[in-house]
N, C-alpha and C positions, 0 to 999 in steps of 0.2 A: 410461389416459393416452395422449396423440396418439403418434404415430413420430415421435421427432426427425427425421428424415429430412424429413418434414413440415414442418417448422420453420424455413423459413428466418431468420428472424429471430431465433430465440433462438441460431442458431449464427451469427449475425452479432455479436450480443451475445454468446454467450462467444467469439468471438475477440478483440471490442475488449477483454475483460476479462483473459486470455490477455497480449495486448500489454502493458495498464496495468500487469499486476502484474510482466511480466517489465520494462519501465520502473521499475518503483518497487523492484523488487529490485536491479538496477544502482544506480538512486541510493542507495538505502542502502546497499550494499556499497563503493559509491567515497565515502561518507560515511564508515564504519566504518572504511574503512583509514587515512584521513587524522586518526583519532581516536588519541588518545596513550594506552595503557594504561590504565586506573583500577587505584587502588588499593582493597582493600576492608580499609579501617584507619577508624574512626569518629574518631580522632583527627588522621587526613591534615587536611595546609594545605587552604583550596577551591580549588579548581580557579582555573588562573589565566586570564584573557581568552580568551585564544584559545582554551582547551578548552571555555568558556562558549557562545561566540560556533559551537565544533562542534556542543555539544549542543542550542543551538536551532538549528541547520539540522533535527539529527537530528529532533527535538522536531516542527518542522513538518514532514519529511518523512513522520514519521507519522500526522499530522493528516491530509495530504491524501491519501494512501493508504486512511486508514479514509473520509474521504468519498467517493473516485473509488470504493471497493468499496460504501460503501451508494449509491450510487446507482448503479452495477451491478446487485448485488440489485433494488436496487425495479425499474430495466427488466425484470428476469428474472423475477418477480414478475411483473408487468403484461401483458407477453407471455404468461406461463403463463394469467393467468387471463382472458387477452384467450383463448385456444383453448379454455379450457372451454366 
């Protein structure tokens, strides 16, 4: 296996990946706080609007997390097997 030291570009790429996740950890943390409790009762009311309206933020913020990391991977990935 090369010397990451070697590597500039995969330490380029894990910094941008570094940023995205420390980004995407702040937006779901300043999501989760603005979120109201849940209850874990199978008989609770549903949830009313505005808890809706939080859980799809949350909902997408998870979406584009898992895609801004696969295609982090696949650069790191591609890089890797761009040095073999």
């Amino acid at each position: 296996m090369p010397d990451p030291a070697d590597m500039p570009d995969v330490d380029a790429a894990g910094a941008r990946l570094e940023r995205a996740l420390a980004r995407l950890e702040k937006k779901a943390a300043a999501l989760k706080a603005r979120s109201a409790p849940v209850e874990d009762d199978l008989f609770a009311p549903r949830a009313a609007p505005a808890d809706t309206a939080r859980i799809a933020e949350l909902e997408t913020a998870a979406r584009e997390a898992s895609a801004a990391l696969g295609r982090a991977a696949d650069e790191v990935r591609a890089l890797l097997d761009a040095e073999d």
